[in-house]
N, C-alpha and C positions, 0 to 999 in steps of 0.2 A: 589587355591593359586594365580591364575595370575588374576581375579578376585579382591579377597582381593588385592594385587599390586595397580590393574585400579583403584579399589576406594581409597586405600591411595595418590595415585598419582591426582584422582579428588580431594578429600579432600585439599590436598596442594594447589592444581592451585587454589581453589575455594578460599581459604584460604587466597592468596597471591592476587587474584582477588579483593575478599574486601577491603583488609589492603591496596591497591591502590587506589579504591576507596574513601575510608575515607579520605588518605592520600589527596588526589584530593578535595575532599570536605573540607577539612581545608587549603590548598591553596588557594581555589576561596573564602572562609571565612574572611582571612586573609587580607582585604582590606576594609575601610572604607572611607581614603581620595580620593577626587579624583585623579586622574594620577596628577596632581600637583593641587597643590595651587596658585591663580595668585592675587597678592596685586592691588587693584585699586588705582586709585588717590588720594594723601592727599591733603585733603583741608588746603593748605601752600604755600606761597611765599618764594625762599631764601633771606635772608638778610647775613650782612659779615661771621657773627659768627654763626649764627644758622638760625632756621625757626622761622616763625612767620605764625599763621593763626589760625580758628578753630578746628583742628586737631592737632593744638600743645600747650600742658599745659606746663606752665612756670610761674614763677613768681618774681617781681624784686627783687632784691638781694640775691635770694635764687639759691641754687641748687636745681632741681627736677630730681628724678631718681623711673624708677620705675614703678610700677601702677599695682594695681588689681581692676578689677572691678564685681560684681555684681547686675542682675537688683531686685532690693525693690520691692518689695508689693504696694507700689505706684505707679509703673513703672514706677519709675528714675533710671538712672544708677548711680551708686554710686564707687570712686574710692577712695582708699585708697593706700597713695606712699607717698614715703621717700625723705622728702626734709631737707635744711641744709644750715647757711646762708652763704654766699659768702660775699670777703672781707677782711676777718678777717686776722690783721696782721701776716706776715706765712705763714697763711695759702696756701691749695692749695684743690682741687676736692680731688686727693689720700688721702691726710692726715685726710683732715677734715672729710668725710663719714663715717672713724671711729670713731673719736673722740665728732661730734657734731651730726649725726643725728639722725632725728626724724622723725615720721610718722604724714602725714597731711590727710585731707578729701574734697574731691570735690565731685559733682552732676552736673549732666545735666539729661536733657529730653532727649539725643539725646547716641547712642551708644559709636557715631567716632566723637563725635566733644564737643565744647560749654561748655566743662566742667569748672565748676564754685569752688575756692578754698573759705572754709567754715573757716576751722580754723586746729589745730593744736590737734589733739585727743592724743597722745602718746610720750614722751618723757623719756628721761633717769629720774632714779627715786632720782638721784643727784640731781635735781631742787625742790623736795620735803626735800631737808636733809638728806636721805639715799643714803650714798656714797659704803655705804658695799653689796647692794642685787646684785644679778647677773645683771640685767639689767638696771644696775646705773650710766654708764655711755651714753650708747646710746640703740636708737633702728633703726630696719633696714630690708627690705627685707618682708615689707608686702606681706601678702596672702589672699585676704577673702575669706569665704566658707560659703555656707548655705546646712547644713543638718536638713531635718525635716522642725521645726517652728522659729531655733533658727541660729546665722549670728556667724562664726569663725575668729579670726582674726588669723591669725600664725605670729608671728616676729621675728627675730634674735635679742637679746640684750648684750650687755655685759658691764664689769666695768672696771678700774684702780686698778690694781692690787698693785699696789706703788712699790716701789725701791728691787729690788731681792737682796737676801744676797749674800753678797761678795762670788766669789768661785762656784755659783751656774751655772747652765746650763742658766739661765734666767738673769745673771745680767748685762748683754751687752743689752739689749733689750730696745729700748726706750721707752716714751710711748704708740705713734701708734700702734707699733710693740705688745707690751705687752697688750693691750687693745684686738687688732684684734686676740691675742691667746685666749682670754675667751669666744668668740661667740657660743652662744645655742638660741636654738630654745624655744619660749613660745608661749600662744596663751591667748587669752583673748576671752570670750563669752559674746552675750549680744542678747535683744531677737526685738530693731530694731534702728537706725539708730539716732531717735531721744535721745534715751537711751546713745549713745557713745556721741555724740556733750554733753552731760549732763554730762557724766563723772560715770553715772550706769550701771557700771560694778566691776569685781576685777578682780585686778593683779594677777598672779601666785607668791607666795614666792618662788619658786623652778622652774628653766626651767622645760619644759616637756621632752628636751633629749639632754645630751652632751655629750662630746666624752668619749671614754671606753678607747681608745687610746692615747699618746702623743710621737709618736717618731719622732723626723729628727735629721739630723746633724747641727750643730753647738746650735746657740743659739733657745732654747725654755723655754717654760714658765712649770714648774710643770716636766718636762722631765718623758716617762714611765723609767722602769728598764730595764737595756742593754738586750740587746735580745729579748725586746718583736716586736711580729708583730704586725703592725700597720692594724687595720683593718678598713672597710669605712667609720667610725665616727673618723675619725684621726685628733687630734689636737682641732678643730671646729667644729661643724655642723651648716649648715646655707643654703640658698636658699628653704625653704621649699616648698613641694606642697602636697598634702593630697587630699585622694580621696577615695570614699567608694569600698568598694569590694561584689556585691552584691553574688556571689558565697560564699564567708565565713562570709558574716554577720559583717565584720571586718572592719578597715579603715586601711590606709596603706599612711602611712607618707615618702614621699622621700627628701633625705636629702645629701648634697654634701660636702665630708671634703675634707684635704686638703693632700698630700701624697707627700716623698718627696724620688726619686731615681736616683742620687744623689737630681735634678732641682725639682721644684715645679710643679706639674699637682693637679687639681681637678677630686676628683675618690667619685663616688654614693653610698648610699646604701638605705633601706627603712628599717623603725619601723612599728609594727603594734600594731593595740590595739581595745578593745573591744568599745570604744566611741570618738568620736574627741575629749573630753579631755585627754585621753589615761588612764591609762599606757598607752606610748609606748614603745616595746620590738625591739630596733634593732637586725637585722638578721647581722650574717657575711657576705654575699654574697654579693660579687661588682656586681653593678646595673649596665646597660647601660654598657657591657662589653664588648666593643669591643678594641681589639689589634694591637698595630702596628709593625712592620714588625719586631720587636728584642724580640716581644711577651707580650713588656710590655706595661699598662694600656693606652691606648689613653685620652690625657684631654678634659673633659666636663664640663658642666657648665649652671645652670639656668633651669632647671628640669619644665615643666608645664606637669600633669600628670592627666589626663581622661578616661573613662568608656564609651566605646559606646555598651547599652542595643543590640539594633537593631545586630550588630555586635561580641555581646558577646566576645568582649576583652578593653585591654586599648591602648593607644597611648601615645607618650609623643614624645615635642618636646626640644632641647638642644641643645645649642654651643656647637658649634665642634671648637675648637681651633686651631686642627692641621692640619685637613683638610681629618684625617683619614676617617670620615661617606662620607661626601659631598666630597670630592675632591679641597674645596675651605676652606680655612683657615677661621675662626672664620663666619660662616657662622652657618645659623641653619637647624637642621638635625631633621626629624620624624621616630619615633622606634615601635615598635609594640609588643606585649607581649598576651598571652592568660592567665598569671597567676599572671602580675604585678612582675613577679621575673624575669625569663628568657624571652630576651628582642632580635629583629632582627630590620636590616633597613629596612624602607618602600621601595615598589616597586621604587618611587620615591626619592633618599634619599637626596634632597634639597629641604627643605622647603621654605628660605627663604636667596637672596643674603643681600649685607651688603647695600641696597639701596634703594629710595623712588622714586614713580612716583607723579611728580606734575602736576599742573593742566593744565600746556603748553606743555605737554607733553615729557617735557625733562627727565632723569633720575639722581637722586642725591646722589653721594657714600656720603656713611658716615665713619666717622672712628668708631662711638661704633652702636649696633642695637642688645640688648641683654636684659635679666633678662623679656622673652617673659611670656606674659599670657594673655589667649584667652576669648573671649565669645563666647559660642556654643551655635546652636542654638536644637532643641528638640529630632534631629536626633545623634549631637553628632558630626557637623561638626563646623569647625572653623568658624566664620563668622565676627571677627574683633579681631585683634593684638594690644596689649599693651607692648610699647614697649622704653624703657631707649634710650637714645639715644645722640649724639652729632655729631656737621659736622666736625669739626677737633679734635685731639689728647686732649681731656680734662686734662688731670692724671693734669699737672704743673698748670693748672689754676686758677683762684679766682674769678672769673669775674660771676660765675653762668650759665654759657652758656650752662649749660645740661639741658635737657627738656623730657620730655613724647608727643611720636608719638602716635594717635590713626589712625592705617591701615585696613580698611576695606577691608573683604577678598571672594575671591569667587574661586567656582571650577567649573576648567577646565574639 
């Protein structure tokens, strides 16, 4: 008997000896970036309003916001971002991004710099005479992807909904306003680069995912029914990022709506689907869920989401708005996941301040440094930032002074 005891009680220790172990081994697992990320020099001079240099794509009278890039089979880098003209009577950055923008295409030879604007690939499908499709009025929030032999675009589009009936939850709502409530997600495929500048491709008649949800207070567009809860496709879904999951054979669409308790926060979630053209099936589960001190949802924003093989999990990086991840308001925060669902902060949880090193060595706040997206290199580490940007306070502007930073990255 005392015997049988000694060996139950080895059994345990032995027991509880492993599940340490392992526990231990998916710790040290657990890491893929370096202990931080350090941004090198952009190749940029300040000027009043903005930057000017190789490292910063702009264009005159336009707004440029944005940028995803992928390297071609020719090895070019190829970027695709959302620009919008500037100017326009009214107008301002805030309003017009809704209402007028469109997705353009640039190349260079080169990662971080040189990038060359080609033409104007994507636009609201209003400019064709279809005022009624979902993505009729704008597009917005490119993504490219290459799985396989074949190049993904993902976009945000939406239309003009026109004038809400009297009485209605929506009929206070302006255009802007009513426009920014129709945002989904599509994508468009094409099998190379010359194929897009040509215009062979097809459009989706149907987004690939919109919201399930529409609840806030006061004015909204389509309102759900009293009582529903608002799940993380709420109202919009837009900033997409898409990434294979080589564990389930699947892809896995992350997508940000918009949530309102009472104030406005942006809260995550992910679709998944058997092809990058989906179906995609959104999950209920808030993504990136980390809380603040009254328990409720911390706001995030601008999702870039990746698969490092070598490390067997994903990464994603995201504005932190309130400073819950980082500590520093509207700064960007790196997350870590083994199943792309439940997600923690990296060892390091600042990715990146809200600032540029230029080439005198000085350092340059900026007021925006968002809507990030990487190019990794075969390991799965970051190796240059794509990133929206402006030096002072855009929203009231006209003037076009928003631009795309390419940061070249290295670890520490």
């Amino acid at each position: 008997m005392i015997w049988d005891l000694i060996t139950k009680r080895s059994s345990t220790i032995l027991l509880l000896i492993g599940s340490l172990l392992f526990l231990s081994c998916k710790i040290q697992e657990f890491k893929v970036l370096p202990d931080r990320i350090i941004a090198h020099k952009v190749e940029a001079i300040e000027s009043p309003t903005q930057l000017v240099g190789p490292s910063v794509f702009q264009i005159p009278d336009y707004f440029v916001w944005g940028g995803s890039v992928v390297k071609g089979d020719d090895d070019k880098y190829h970027m695709l971002f959302s620009l919008w003209e500037s100017g326009i009577p009214g107008g301002s950055f805030s309003k017009n991004w809704v209402l007028q923008s469109k997705i353009g295409y640039a190349v260079s030879d080169y990662p971080d710099r040189n990038f060359r604007f080609r033409k104007i690939v994507l636009q609201g499908r209003r400019y064709d005479g279809n005022t009624e499709v979902w993505d009729a009025q704008m597009v917005h929030n490119p993504h490219i992807k290459k799985f396989n032999d074949t190049y993904y675009l993902y976009y945000i589009g939406g239309k003009d909904p026109g004038e809400q009936p009297k009485g209605s939850a929506g009929e206070n709502l302006d255009q802007r306003a009513s426009v920014q409530q129709t945002l989904c997600i599509g994508v468009i495929a094409f099998n190379s680069f010359n194929d897009l500048l040509s215009g062979n491709f097809s459009r989706p008649k149907q987004p690939l995912l919109e919201p399930r949800t529409r609840v806030k207070p006061g004015s909204v567009l389509n309102g759900s029914s009293k009582g529903t809860i608002a799940k993380p496709d709420n109202i919009i879904v837009v900033n997409p990022s898409v990434v294979y999951n080589p564990k389930t054979k699947r892809y896995l669409l992350f997508f940000k709506g918009n949530l309102y308790d009472p104030h406005w926060k942006g809260a995550h979630g992910v679709a998944i689907g058997d092809t990058p053209l989906g179906p995609f099936a959104p999950k209920d589960n808030f993504i990136f869920d980390v809380r603040m001190p009254d328990g409720s949802l911390a706001s995030t924003e601008d999702p870039y989401v990746w698969y490092v093989k070598e490390q067997d999990q994903f990464m994603a990086v995201v504005k932190d708005f309130t400073g819950r991840l980082t500590g520093q308001k509207k700064t960007l925060a790196p997350l870590l996941s083994f199943d792309g669902i439940r997600w923690q902060l990296a060892k390091n949880p600042l990715f990146m301040k809200r600032e540029l090193l230029l080439p005198n060595g000085s350092v340059l706040a900026v007021n925006r440094l968002e809507r990030s997206q990487l190019l990794l290199n075969k390991r799965g580490i970051p190796t240059v930032m794509y990133a929206a940007c402006a030096v002072g306070n855009v929203n009231p502007k006209n003037d076009g002074s928003s631009f795309n930073v390419q940061i070249p990255l290295v670890g520490d």
